[in-house]
C-alpha positions in Angstrom: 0.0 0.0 0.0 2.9 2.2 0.5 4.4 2.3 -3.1 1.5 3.8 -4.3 2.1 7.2 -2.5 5.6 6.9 -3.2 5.2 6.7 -6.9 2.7 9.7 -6.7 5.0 11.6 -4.7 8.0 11.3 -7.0 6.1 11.6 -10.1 4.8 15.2 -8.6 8.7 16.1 -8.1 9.5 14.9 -11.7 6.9 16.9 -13.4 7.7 19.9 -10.9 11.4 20.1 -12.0 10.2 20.0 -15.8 7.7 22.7 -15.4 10.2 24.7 -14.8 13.0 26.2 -17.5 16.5 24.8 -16.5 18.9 26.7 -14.5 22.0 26.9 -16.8 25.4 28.2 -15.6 25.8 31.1 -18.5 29.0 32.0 -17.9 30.8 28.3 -18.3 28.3 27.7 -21.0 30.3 31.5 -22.7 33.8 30.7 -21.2 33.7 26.8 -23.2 32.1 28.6 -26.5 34.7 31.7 -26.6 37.5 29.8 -25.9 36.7 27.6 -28.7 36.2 30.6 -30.9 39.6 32.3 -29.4 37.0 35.1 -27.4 38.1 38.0 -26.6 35.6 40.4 -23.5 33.7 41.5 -26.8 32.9 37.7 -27.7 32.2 36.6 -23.8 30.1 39.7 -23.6 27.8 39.0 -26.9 27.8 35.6 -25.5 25.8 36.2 -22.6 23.6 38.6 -24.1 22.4 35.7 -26.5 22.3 33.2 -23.8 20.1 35.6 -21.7 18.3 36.4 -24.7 17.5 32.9 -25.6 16.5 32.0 -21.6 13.7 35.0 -21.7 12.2 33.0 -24.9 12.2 30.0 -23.3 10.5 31.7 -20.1 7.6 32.4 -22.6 6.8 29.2 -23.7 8.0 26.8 -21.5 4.6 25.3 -20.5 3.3 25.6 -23.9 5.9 23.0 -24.9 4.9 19.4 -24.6 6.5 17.8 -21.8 8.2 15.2 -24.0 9.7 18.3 -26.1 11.0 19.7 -22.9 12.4 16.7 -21.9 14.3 15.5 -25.3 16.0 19.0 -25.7 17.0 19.3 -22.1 18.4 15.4 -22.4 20.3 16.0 -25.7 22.6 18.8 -23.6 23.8 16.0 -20.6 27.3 16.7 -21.8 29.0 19.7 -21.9 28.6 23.1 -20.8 24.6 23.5 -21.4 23.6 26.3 -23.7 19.9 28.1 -23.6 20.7 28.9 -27.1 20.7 25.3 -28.4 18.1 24.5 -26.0 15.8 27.1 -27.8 17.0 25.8 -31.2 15.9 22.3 -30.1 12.8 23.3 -29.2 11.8 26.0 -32.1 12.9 22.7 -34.3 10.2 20.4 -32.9 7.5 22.6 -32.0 8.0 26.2 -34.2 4.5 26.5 -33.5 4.9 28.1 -30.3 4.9 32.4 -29.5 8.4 32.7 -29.8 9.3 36.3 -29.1 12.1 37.6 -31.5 
């Protein structure tokens, strides 16, 4: 009688975590892409503008998404510094369909 609950319970917690758009560290996400790129401040700075940028979008339609959209793009960053950039390119790619602020 107990597992029930206890699969309720952590089902909740799952959902709760993907309701919500990922908190990605910007500035290792900048410092990986800009050292790739040979970055100068100019590069780092642009950098975080688009990466801020791109986490407002995805603030917008984050619930609109279907879960198992949310869920594929966040999985296909698990290596690597993560990027909201690539995130919202996932997600404009499966479901364009969505309000996406320019």
């Amino acid at each position: 009688m107990l597992k029930f609950p206890m699969i309720a319970l952590a089902s909740g917690l799952f959902m709760t975590v993907a309701d919500a758009v990922p908190n990605y560290d910007i500035d290792a996400s900048c410092r990986a892409s800009t050292r790739a790129a040979d970055g100068t401040g100019e590069r780092m700075a642009a950098c975080k503008r688009d990466e801020t940028t791109a986490r407002d979008q995805l603030a917008g339609v984050w619930t609109l998404a279907k879960a198992s959209t949310r869920e594929t793009c966040v999985g296909a960053q698990s290596q690597g510094a993560k990027s909201y950039v690539a995130l919202v390119t996932c997600m404009q790619i499966a479901e364009g369909n969505l309000p996406w602020k320019k």
